[in-house]
N, C-alpha and C positions, 0 to 999 in steps of 0.2 A: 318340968316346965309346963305352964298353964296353959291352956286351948288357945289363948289369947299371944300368948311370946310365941308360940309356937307358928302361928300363923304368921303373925310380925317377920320373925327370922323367917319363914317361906317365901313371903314379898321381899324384901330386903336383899336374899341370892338371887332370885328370880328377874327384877332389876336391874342387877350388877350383871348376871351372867348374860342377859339379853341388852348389854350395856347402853339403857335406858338414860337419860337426864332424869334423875329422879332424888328428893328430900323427903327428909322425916319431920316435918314442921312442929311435933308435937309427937308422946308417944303413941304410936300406932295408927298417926296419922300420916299419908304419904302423897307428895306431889309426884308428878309422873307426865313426862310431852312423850307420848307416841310420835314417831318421826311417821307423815303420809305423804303420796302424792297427788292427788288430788286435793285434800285437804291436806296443807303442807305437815302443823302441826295436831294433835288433839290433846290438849290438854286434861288430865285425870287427876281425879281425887279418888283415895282409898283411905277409908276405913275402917280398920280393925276393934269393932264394938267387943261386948263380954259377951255374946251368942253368935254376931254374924261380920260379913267382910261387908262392909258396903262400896259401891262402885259409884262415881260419875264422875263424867265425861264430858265435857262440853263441844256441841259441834255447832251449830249456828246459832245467831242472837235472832231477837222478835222480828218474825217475816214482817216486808213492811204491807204485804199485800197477799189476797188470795189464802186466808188463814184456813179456811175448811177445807180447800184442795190439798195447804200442807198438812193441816193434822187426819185430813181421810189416808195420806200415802204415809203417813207415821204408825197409823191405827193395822191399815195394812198389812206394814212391811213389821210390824209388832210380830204377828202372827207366826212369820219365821224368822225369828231372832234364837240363841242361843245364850243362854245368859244373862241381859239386859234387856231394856224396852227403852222404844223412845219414851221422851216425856218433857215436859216444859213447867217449867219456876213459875214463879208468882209474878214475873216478868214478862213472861213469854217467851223466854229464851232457850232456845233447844239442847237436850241432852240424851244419853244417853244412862240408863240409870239402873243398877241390876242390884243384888243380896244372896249371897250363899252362907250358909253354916258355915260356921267354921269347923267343924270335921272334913270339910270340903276344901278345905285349900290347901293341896298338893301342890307341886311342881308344875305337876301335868296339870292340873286346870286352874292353875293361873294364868300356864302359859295358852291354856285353850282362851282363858278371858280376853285377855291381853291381845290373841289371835281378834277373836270377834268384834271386842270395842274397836281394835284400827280399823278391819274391815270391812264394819259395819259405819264409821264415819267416813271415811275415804269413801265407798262408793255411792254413799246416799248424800253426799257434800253436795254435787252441780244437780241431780234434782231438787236437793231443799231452794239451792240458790234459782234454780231457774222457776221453778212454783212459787216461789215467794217475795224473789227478786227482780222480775222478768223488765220492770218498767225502769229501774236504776241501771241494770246491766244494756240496757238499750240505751239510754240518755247515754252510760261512759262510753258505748261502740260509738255511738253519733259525735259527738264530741271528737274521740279520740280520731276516726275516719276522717271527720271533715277537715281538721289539721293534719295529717299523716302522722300522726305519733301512732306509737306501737301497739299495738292489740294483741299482744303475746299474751297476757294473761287472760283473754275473754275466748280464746280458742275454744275451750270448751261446747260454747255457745255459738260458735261461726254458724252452724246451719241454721238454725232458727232465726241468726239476728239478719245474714244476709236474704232469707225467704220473705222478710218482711211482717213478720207470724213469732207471737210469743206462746210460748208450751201450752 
């Protein structure tokens, strides 16, 4: 078996055993929804080149606002990541994005990847949103407040939106 099936069949159990929502769209190529809570889902792409696995991720699309404070805490939070980096498209739309050998993809650190991309998108989800979203998530609290509809989903942000102060 070549470096290349080899790693294939490594994603493929790895997947099924952490019974993922995941397809092979192509050979070696694999969709994959991380289930989160914070960031409900995270959508992945994997990989499987003729030397390396590639990873990405999608966690937010193009902040509509305050870009340099989100890519100074992307630049950052780079710093201690484990596997990946942030990084942004030609769109500006935020990802997650990493590359290991393929002599590196075991079990164990797939499952270590797989670890880091959810929980490195689940907990950097309401900072991106609050740095780069700050003036939409206030317009829908306002909105939503001044009709009494529900504000379940903007919990996140209750303190800052009720202090009258965005991040």
């Amino acid at each position: 078996m070549t470096d290349r099936a080899a790693a294939a069949e490594t994603l493929r159990s790895a997947f099924t055993e952490h019974e993922l929502e995941w397809k092979e769209i192509e050979d070696g190529v694999f969709t994959v929804v991380l289930p989160g809570e914070k960031k409900l889902q995270t959508p992945c792409r994997f990989d499987v080149g003729s030397h390396a696995l590639g990873v990405h991720a999608f966690v937010a699309r193009h902040p509509d606002e305050n870009h340099e404070r989100v890519y100074r805490w992307m630049l950052e939070k780079n710093l201690r990541l484990y596997g990946v980096a942030f990084a942004v498209d030609h769109l500006g739309d935020i990802y997650l994005d990493g590359r290991l050998p393929l002599s590196s993809v075991t079990p164990e650190e797939v499952d270590r990847l797989l670890g880091a991309v959810l929980s490195y998108a689940d907990e950097s989800f309401n900072t991106i949103l609050e740095l780069g979203f700050a003036t939409s998530i206030r317009t829908e609290w306002d909105w939503r407040t001044s009709r009494g509809e529900s504000t379940r989903n903007l919990e996140a942000f209750r303190g800052w939106l009720e202090k009258d102060t965005t991040p």
